[in-house]
C-alpha positions in Angstrom: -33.1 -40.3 -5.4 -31.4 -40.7 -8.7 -31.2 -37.5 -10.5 -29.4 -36.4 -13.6 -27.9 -33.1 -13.5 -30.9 -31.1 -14.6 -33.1 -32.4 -12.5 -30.7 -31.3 -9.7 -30.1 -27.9 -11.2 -34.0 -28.0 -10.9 -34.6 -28.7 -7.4 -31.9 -25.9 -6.2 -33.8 -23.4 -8.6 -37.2 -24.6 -6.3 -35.1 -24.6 -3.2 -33.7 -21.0 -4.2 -37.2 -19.4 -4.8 -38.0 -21.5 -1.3 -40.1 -24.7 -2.8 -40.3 -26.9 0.7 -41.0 -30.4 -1.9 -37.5 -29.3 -3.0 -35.9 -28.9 0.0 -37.7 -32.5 1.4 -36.2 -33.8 -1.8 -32.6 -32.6 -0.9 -33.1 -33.5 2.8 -33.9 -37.0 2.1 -31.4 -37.0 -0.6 -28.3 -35.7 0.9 -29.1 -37.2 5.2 -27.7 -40.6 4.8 -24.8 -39.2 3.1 -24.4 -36.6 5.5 -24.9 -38.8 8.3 -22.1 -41.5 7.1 -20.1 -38.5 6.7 -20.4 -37.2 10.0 -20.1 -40.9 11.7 -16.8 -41.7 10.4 -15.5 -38.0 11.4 -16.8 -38.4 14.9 -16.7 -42.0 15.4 -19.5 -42.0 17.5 -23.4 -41.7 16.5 -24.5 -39.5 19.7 -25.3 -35.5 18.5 -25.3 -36.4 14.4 -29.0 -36.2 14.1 -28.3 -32.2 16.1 -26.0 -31.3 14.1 -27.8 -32.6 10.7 -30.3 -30.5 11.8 -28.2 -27.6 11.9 -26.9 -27.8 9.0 -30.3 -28.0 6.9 -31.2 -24.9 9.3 -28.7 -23.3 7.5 -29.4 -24.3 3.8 -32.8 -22.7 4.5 -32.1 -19.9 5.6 -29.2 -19.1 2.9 -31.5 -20.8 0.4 -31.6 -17.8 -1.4 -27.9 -17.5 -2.0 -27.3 -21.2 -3.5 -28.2 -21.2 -7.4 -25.9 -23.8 -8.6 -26.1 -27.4 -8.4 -22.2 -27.5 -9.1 -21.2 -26.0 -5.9 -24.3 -27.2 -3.6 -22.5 -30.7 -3.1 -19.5 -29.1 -1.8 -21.3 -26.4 0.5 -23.8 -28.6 2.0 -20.6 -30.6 3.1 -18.5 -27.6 3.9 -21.0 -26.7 6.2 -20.8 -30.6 7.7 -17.7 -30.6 8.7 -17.0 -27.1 10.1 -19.9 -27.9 12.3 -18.4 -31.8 13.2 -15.2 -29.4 13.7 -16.5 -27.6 16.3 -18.4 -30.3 18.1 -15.1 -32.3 18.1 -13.5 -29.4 19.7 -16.6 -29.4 21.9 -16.2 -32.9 23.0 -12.5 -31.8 23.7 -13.1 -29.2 26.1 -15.1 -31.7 28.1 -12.8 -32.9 31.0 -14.2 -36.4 30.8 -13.6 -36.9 27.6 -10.4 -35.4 28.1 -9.6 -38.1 30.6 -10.9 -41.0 27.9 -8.5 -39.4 25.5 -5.9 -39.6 27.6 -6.2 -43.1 29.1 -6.4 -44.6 25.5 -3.6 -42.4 24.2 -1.3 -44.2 27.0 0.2 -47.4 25.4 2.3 -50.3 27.5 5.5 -48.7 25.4 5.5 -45.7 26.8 6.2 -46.7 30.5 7.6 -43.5 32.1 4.7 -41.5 30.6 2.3 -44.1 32.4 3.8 -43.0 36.0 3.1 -39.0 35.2 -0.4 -38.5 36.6 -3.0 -36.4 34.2 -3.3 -33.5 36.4 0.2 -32.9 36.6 0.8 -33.1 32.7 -2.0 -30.4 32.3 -0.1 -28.4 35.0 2.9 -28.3 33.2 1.0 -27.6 29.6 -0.9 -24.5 31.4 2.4 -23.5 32.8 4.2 -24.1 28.7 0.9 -21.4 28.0 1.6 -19.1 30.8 4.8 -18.6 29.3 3.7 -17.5 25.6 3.7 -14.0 24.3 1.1 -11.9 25.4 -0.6 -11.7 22.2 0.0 -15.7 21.1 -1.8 -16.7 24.3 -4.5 -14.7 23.9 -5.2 -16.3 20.5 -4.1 -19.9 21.4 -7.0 -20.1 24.7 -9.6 -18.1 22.0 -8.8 -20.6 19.7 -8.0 -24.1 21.8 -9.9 -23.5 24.9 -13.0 -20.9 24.2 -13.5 -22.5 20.6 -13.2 -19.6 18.2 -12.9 -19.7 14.4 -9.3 -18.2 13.0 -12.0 -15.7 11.5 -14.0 -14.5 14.4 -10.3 -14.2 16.6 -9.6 -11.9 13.8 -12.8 -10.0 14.3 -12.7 -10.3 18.3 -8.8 -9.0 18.3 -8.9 -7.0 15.4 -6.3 -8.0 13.7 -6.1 -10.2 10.7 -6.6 -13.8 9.6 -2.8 -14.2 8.7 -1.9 -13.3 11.8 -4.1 -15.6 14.0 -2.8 -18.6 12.0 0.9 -16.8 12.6 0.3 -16.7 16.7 -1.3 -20.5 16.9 1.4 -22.1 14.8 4.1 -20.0 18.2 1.9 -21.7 20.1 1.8 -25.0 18.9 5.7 -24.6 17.9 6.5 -23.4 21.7 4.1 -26.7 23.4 6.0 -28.5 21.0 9.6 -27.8 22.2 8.7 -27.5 25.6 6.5 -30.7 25.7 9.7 -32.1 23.6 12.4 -31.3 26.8 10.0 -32.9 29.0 10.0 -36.3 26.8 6.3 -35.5 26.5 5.9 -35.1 22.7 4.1 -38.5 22.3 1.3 -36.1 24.4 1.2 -33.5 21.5 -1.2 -34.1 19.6 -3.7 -34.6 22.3 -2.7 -30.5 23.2 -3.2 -29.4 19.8 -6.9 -30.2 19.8 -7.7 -28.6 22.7 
């Protein structure tokens, strides 16, 4: 679908007033972009074609809302990658991919990290959380473990936006220096997606 700018500016005036030729137009249009998109983010095919579907769920039923061609690019794909963000954090929550993760994150240089069996490592990370503030846990489980946005913690704990981001960088700052005096850092990162 090659289309000048007008003729885009025309199909989101159809999609806007809810013209379903305009919105097959943009769906067959923007898919195979989407779908590269969300391939290289994920690495795997497996859930794209769900989570596609979401997404053009959602230009539907804000259809009304979009009137601009200019900013429709950057939306659709906003939208894309908050909800590859949460399936990634998804996938991260499941214990078998867990377990993939952190077989492949093992490398023959790191020898004394090889003998430390999994369970025992998330023992000691679970212990690292026990430890936190009241307030910072609370916020770093909503946000690593139960999957909440920064915005809906806010909501959930009343308290604002600034401050969730405040109690998950403790968090991360605190598994950082404790994973650090364990000689565990090279394991960070797998923690901070969680």
């Amino acid at each position: 679908m090659r289309k000048d700018r007008h003729n885009q500016d025309q199909l989101i005036i159809k999609l806007s007033k809810g013209n379903k030729a305009a919105f097959e137009e943009l769906f067959n249009y923007y898919y195979p972009r989407l779908y590269n998109f969300s391939k290289k983010f994920l690495k795997l095919e497996e859930g794209i074609d769900d989570i596609l579907q979401e997404v053009f769920i959602r230009i539907w039923e804000n259809r009304k809302n979009i009137h601009s061609s200019n900013t429709f690019n950057s939306y659709i794909f906003t939208i894309t990658k908050n909800l590859l963000l949460n399936e990634l954090r998804s996938r991260l929550n499941n214990n078998k991919i867990k377990d993939k993760i952190f077989k492949l994150s093992v490398s023959k240089e790191y020898t004394i990290i090889q003998d430390i069996e999994y369970n025992d490592l998330t023992e000691k990370v679970d212990q690292i959380i026990d430890t936190m503030p009241s307030k910072t846990k609370t916020v770093y489980e909503l946000s690593r473990k139960e999957g909440f946005s920064n915005k809906e913690i806010a909501k959930k704990l009343e308290i604002s936006p600034k401050t969730v981001e405040y109690h998950i960088s403790q968090s991360i700052r605190l598994l950082k220096d404790k994973l650090k005096e364990l000689g565990l850092i090279s394991l960070l990162y797998f923690y901070l997606f969680l």
